[in-house]
C-alpha positions as CSV (number, residue, x, y, z in Angstrom):
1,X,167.4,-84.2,10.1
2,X,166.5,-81.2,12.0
3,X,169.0,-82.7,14.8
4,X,172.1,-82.8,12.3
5,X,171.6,-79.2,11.1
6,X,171.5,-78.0,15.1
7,X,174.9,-80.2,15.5
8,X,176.4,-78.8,12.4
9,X,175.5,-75.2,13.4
10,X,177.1,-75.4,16.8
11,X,179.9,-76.6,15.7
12,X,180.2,-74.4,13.0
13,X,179.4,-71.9,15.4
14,X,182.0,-73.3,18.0
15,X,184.8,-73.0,14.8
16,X,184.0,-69.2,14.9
17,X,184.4,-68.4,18.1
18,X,187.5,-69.8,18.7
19,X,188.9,-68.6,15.4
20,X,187.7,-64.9,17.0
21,X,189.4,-66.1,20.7
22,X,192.6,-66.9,18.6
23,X,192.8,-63.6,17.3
24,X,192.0,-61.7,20.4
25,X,188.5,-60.0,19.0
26,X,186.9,-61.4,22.4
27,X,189.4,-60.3,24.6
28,X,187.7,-57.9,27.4
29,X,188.7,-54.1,26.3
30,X,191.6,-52.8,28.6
31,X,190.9,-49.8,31.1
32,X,192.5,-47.0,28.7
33,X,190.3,-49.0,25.6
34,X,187.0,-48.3,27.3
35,X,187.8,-44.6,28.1
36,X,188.8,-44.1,24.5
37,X,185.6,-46.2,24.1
38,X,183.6,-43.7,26.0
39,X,185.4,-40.7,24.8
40,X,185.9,-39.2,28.5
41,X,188.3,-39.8,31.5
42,X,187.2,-39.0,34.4
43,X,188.9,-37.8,37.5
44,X,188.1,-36.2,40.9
45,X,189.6,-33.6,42.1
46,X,188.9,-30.9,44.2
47,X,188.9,-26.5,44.0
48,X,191.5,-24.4,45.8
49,X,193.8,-22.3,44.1
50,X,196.4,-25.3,43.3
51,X,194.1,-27.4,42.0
52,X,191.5,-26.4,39.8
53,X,189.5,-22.6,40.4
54,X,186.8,-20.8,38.2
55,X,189.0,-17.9,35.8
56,X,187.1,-15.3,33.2
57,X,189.0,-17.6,30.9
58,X,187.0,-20.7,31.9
59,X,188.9,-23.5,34.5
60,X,192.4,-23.6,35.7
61,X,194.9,-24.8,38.1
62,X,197.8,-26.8,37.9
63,X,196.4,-30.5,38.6
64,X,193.3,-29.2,36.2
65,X,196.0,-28.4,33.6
66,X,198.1,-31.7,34.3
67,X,194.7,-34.1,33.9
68,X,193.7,-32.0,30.5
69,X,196.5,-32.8,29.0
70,X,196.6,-35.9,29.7
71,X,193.1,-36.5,28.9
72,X,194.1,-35.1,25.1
73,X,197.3,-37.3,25.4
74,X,194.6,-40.0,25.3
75,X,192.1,-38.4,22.7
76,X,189.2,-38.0,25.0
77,X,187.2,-35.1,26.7
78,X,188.0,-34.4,30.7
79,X,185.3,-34.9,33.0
80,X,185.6,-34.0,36.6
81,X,184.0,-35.0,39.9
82,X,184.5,-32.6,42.4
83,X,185.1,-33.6,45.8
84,X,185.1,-31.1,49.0
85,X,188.5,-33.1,50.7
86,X,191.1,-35.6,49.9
87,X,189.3,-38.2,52.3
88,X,186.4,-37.4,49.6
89,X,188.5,-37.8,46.5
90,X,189.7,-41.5,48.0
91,X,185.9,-42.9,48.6
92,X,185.0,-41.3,44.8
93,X,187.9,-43.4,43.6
94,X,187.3,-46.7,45.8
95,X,183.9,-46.6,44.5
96,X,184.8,-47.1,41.1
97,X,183.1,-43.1,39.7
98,X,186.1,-42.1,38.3
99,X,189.6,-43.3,36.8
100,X,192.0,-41.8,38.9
101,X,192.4,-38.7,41.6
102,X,194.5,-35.8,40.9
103,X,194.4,-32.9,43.6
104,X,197.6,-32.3,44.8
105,X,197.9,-35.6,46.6
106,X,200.9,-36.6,48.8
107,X,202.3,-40.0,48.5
108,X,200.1,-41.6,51.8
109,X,201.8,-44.5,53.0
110,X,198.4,-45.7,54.8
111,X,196.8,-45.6,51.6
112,X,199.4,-47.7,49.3
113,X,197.5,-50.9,49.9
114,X,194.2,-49.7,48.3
115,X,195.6,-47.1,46.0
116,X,198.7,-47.0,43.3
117,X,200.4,-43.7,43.1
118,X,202.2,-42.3,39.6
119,X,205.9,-41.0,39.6
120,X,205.4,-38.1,41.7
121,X,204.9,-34.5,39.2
122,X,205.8,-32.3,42.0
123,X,208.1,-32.3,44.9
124,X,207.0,-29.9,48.1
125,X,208.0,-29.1,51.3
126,X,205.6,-29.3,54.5
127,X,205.9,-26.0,57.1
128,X,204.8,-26.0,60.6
129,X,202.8,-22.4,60.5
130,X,202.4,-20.4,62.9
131,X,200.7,-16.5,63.3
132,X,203.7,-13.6,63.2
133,X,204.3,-12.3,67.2
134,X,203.6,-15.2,69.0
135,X,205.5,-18.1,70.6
136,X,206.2,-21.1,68.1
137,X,208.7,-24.5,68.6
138,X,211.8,-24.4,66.1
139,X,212.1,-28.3,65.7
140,X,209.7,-31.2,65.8
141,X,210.7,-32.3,68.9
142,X,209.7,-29.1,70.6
143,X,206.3,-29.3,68.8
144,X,205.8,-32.5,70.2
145,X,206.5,-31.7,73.5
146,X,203.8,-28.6,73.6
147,X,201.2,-30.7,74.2
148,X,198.9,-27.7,75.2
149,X,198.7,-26.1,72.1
150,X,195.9,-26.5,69.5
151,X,196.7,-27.8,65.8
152,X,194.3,-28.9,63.4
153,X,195.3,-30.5,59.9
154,X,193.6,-32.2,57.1
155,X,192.9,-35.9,56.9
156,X,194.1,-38.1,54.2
157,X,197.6,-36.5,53.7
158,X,201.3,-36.2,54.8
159,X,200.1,-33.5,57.6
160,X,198.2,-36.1,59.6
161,X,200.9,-39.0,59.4
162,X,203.5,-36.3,60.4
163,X,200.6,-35.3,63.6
164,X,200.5,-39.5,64.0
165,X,203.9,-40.0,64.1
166,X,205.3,-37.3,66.6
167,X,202.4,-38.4,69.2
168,X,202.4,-42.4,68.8
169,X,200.5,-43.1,71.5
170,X,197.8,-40.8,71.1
171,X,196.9,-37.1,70.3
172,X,196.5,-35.0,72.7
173,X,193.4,-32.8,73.4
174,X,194.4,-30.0,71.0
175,X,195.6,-31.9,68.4
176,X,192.7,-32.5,66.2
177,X,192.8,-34.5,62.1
178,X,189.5,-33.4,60.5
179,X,188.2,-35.1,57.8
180,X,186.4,-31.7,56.4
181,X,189.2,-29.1,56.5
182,X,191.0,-27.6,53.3
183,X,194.2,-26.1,53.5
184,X,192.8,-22.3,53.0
185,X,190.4,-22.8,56.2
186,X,193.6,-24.1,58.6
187,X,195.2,-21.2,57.1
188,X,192.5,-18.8,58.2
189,X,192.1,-20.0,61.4
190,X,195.7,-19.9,62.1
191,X,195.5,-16.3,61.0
192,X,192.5,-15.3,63.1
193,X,194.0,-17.2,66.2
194,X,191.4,-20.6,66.3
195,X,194.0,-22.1,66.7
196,X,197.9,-22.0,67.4
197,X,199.3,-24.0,64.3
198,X,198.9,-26.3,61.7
199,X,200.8,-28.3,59.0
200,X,200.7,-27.1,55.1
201,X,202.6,-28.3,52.0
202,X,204.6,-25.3,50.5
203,X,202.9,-24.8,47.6
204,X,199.6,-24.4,49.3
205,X,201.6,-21.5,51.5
206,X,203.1,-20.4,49.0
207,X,199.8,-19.0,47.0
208,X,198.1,-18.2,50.0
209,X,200.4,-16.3,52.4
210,X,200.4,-13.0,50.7
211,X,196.1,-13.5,51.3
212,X,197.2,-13.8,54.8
213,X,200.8,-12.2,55.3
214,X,200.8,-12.3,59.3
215,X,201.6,-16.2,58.9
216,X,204.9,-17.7,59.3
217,X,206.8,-20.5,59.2
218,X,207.7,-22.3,62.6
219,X,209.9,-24.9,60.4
220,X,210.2,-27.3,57.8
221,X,210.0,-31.0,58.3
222,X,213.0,-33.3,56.7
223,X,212.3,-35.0,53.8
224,X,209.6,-33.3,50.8
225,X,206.5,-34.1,50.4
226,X,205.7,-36.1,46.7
227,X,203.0,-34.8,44.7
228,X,201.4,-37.8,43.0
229,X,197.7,-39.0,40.8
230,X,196.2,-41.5,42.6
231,X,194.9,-45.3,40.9
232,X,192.7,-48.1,42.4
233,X,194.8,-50.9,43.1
234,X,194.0,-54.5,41.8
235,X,192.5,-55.7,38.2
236,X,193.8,-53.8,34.9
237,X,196.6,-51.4,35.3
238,X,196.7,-50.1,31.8
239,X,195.6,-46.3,32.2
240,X,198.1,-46.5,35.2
241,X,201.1,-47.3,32.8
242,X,199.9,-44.6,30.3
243,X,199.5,-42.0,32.9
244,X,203.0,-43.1,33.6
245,X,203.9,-42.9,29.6
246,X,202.5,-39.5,29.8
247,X,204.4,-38.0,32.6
248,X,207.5,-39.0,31.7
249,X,206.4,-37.3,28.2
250,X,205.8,-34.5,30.4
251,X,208.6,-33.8,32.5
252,X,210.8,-34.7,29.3
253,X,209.4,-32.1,27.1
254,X,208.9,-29.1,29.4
255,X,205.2,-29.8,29.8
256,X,205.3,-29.9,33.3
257,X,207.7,-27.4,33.7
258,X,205.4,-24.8,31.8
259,X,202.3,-25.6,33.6
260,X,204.4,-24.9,37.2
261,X,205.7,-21.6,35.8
262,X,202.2,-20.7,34.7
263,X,200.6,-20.8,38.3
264,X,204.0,-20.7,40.5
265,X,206.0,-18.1,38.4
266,X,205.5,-15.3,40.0
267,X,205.9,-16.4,43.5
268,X,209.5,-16.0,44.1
269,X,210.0,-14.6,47.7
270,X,207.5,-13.1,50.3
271,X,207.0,-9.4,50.9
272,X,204.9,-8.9,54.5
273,X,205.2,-4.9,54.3
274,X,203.9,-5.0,50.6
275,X,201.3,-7.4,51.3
276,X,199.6,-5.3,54.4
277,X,200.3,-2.0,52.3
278,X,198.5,-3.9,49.4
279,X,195.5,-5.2,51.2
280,X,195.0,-1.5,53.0
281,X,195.0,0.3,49.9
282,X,192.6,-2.6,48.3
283,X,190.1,-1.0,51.0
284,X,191.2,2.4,51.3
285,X,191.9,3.2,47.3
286,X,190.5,0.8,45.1
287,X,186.9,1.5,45.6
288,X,187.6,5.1,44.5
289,X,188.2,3.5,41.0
290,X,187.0,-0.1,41.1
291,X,183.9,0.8,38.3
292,X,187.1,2.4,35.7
293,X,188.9,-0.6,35.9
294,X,185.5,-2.6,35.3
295,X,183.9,-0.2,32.9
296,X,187.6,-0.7,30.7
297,X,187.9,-4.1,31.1
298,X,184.8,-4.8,29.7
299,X,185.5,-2.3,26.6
300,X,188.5,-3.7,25.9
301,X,187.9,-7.5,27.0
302,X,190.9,-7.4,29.9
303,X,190.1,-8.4,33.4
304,X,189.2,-6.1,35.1
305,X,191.6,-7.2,37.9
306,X,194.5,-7.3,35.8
307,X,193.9,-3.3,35.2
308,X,194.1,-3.1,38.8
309,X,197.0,-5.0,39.0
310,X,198.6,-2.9,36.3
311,X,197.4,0.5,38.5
312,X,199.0,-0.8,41.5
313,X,202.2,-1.9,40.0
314,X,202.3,1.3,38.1
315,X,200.9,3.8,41.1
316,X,199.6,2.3,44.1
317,X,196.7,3.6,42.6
318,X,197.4,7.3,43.0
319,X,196.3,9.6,40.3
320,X,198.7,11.9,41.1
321,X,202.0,9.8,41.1
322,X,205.0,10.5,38.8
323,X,207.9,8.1,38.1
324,X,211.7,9.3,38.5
325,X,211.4,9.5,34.4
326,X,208.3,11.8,34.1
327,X,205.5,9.4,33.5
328,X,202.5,10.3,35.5
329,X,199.0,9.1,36.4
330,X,197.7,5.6,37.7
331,X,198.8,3.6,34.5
332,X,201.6,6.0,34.0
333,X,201.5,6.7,30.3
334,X,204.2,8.8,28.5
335,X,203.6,11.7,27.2
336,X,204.2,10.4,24.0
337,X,201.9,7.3,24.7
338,X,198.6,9.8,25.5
339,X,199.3,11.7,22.6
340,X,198.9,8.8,20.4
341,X,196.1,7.2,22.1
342,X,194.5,10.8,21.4
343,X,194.6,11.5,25.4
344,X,194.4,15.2,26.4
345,X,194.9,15.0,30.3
346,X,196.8,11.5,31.3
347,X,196.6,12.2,34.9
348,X,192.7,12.3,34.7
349,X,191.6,8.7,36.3
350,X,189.3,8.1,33.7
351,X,191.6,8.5,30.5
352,X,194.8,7.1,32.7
353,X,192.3,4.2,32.9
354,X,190.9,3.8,29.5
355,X,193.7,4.5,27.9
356,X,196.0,2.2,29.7
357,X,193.6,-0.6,28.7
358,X,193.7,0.5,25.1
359,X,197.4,0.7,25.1
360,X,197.7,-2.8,27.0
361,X,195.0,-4.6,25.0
362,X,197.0,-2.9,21.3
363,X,199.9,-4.7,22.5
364,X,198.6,-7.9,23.1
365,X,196.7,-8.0,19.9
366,X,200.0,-6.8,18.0
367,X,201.8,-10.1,19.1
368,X,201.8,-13.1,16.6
369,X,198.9,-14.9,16.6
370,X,200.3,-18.3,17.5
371,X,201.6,-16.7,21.1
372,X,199.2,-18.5,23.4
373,X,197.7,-17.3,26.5
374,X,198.7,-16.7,29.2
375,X,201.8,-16.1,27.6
376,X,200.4,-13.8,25.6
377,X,199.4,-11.4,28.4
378,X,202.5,-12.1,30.2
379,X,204.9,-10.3,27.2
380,X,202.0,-7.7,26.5
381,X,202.9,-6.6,30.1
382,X,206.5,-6.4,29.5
383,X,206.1,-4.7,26.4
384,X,203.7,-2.1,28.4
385,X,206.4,-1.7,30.7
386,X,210.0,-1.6,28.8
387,X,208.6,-1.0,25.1
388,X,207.5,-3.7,22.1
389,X,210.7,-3.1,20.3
390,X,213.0,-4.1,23.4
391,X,210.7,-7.5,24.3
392,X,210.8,-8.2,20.1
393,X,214.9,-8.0,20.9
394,X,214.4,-9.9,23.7
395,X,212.4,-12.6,22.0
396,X,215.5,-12.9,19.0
397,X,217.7,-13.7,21.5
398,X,215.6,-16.0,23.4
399,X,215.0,-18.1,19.9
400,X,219.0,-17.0,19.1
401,X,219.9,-19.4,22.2
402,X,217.8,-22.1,21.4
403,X,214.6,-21.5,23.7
404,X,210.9,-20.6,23.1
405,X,210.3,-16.7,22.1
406,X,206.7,-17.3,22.6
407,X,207.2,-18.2,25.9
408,X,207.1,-15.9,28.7
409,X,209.0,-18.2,30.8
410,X,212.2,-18.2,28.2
411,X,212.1,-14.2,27.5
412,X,212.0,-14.1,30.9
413,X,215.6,-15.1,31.4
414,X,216.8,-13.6,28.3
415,X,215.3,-10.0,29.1
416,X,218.1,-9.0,31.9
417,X,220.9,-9.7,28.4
418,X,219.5,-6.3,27.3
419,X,221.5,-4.0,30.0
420,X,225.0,-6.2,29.0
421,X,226.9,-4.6,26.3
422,X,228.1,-7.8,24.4
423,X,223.9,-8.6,23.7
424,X,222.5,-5.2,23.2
425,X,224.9,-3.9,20.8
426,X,223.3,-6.8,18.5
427,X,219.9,-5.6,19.0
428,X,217.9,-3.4,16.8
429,X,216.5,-1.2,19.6
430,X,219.6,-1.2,22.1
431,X,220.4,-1.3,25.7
432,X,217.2,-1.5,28.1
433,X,216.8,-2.1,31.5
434,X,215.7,-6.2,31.2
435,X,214.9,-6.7,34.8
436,X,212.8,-4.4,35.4
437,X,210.2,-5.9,32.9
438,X,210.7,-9.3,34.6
439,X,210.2,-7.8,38.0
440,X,207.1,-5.5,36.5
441,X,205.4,-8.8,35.1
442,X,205.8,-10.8,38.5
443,X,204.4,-8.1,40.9
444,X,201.5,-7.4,38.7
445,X,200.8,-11.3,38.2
446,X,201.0,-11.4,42.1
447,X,198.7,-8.6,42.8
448,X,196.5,-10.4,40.0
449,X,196.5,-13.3,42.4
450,X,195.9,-11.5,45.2
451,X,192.7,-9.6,43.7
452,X,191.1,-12.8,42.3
453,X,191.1,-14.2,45.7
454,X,189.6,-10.9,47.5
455,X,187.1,-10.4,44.9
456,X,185.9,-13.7,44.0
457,X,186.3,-15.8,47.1
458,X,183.6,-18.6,46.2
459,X,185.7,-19.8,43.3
460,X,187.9,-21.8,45.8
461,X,185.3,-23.3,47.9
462,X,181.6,-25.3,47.2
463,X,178.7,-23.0,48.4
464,X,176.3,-25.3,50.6
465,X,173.1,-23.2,49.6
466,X,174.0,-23.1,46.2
467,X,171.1,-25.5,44.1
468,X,172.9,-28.7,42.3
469,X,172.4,-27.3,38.7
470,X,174.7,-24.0,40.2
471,X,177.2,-26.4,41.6
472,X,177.4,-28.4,38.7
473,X,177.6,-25.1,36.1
474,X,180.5,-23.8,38.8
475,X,183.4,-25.2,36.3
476,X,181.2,-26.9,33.6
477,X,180.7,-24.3,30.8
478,X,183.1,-25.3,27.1
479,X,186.4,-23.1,27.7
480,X,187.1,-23.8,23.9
481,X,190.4,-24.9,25.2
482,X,188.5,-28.5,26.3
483,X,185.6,-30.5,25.7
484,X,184.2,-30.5,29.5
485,X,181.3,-32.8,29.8
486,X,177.5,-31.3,30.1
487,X,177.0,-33.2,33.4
488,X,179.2,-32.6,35.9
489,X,179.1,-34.4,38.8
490,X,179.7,-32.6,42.3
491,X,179.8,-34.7,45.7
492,X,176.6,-34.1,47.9
């Protein structure tokens, strides 16, 4: 009896589970099911300034940026793994500890049969650099042929295939691919003379060469570089084909195109005078009122770097400067301006100071509240500089044509409409100068740049002698933007 109720129960038992197997409910989760699952996607990555860097705001960086999104496109929290080179990022992704890599990876043709690469986000160039006054080749096959030169570039990208491909039987001596380097130490060392040249994608130049303004570009190699996320090959492909879904979201709905504006904006063109003037008077004049900037920052919750940056744009950060249309002092405040902000000397550093941060941080909180940041900061800094009724016209016409007026990026290319008759005679506030604004935001945002780097160079880089709860707290802390993860994981 016993026996019949076992064989009744197993097949009973073998009924259910292939009515379940009929209707899929023992089917093994998919790759995007189980991070949706687990609430978290994971991705490696590494710091520099294109990638992912330490703000008072909490993380940024464009591939940071890209990832988050995605991560919400998907419902889940980001968590990262930070790696200290590409080479790094690959073995992190080989060995299964996180979902995909995103660090400003080219497309790596060595790489393809281990690795699946997205629909490029990005498109660079790669420059041959080389240190201002001395002897550089103008084509590849000159480089190639000065084998007695030293030229160091990072493993694991385009640089080294390009190395590999103009010496095919061998490198030479000098010629050196280093599995350790990061683009900002080649760039350094080119700069201090360590060595004659290496290879860089542009964007990687591009936010570095005003840190280091003697560097120049020998030339350009044909064909750009693809920017790309990075997937283990093999097995499920489904968070490949959503990453895929989401970037062509991305690029279709100006998602992409805002986060590039946001961290590539304002560098548009290279000044070398300005950026040696700049870095002299960061010695020479800054210190004289570093601790004004700091005290008013932290008064009237503005970085205290983006006072500065203000003061320079403004002054050069002389007290006793005074514009072609009267306004004096290191902000330069009207007369009108001190006079409502109560100010009874606006060439005294101090009240230039705090009351330029009291102006600037009025503005920004007289904005609509659903203007996001940085966007936010960006139009308070026009307003500072051509008035809050001439951006408000500005932003009509900017939502008049169809585009975003809470988005510096769109009032940006409306603003120059104020000067031309046919536009401003519409306005409620009139004709204005529009450029200036835009050029006033952009200097400002790259002297912002410039000042994060000199004053907080650790963001970029992993500190050796740092303890592993230090490392891991380096970009761990809730931004209130994202849900980071309370672990972070950082490569020994």
């Amino acid at each position: 009896m016993a026996h019949h109720v076992l064989r009744i129960l197993v097949a009973v038992l073998a009924l259910l589970l292939g009515g379940l197997a009929l209707t899929g409910q023992l089917r093994e989760h998919t790759l995007v099911e189980q991070v949706r699952a687990d609430g978290a996607l994971v991705v490696v990555t590494r710091l520099g300034p294109t990638t992912l860097y330490e703000t008072s705001e909490g993380p940024a960086g464009m591939d940071y940026d890209l990832a988050r999104s995605f991560a919400r496109s998907l419902g889940v929290e980001l968590r990262l793994i930070i790696a200290e080179s590409k080479t790094q990022m690959y073995r992190v992704l080989a060995a299964r500890r996180a979902h995909l890599a995103a660090g400003a990876l080219t497309l790596a043709d060595e790489r393809r049969e281990h690795f699946r690469f997205s629909t490029p986000y990005a498109e660079v160039d790669q420059h041959l650099i080389y240190r201002r006054g001395e002897p550089y080749p103008e084509t590849p096959e000159a480089f190639a042929q000065a084998t007695d030169t030293t030229v160091r570039v990072a493993a694991s990208s385009q640089s080294a295939d390009r190395l590999r491909a103009l010496a095919p039987d061998g490198l030479p001596a000098g010629w050196e691919i280093s599995t350790d380097a990061n683009t900002r130490e080649l760039l350094y060392e080119v700069w201090t003379q360590a060595i004659d040249f290496t290879i860089v994608d542009s964007n990687e130049l591009a936010v570095n060469q005003s840190y280091y303004p003697e560097l120049r570009v020998a030339f350009t190699f044909e064909q750009p570089q693809q920017l790309a996320w990075a997937f283990r090959r093999g097995g499920d492909d489904s968070l490949y084909h959503a990453a895929e879904r989401f970037l062509a979201g991305a690029r279709d709905d100006g998602t992409l195109a805002e986060i590039r504006e946001r961290y590539y904006g304002h560098l548009r063109g290279f000044d070398y005078v300005g950026a040696r003037t700049f870095l002299r008077h960061v010695t020479e004049r800054l210190p004289r009122f570093r601790e004004l900037f700091v005290r008013a920052g932290e008064e009237y919750q503005v970085d205290w770097r983006l006072l500065a940056a203000m003061g320079y744009q403004e002054s050069h950060w002389d007290p006793d400067a005074v514009s072609p249309t009267g306004v004096r002092g290191l902000m330069m405040l009207t007369r009108r301006t001190a006079a409502e902000l109560g100010l009874d000397n606006r060439i005294a550093p101090e009240q230039s100071i705090m009351g330029g941060a009291r102006y600037f941080s009025s503005l920004r909180q007289r904005l609509p509240d659903d203007i996001d940041e940085p966007d936010r900061t960006w139009l308070a800094l026009a307003a500072y500089n051509v008035g809050m009724g001439h951006l408000e016209d500005a932003r009509a016409i900017t939502e008049g044509q169809g585009h975003d007026p809470d988005s510096w990026a769109d009032v940006r290319e409306h603003l120059p409409l104020l000067a031309q008759q046919d536009w401003h005679e519409h306005t409620e506030y009139g004709q204005a100068r529009g450029e200036e604004p835009v050029r006033y935001v952009r200097g400002i945002r790259g002297y912002y740049t410039l000042l994060t780097r000199i004053t907080d160079p650790g963001r970029f880089r992993l500190d050796p002698d740092a303890s592993p709860d230090d490392r891991r707290s380096l970009v761990a802390r809730d931004t209130g933007l994202v849900r980071l993860p309370r672990v972070l994981e950082v490569m020994q």
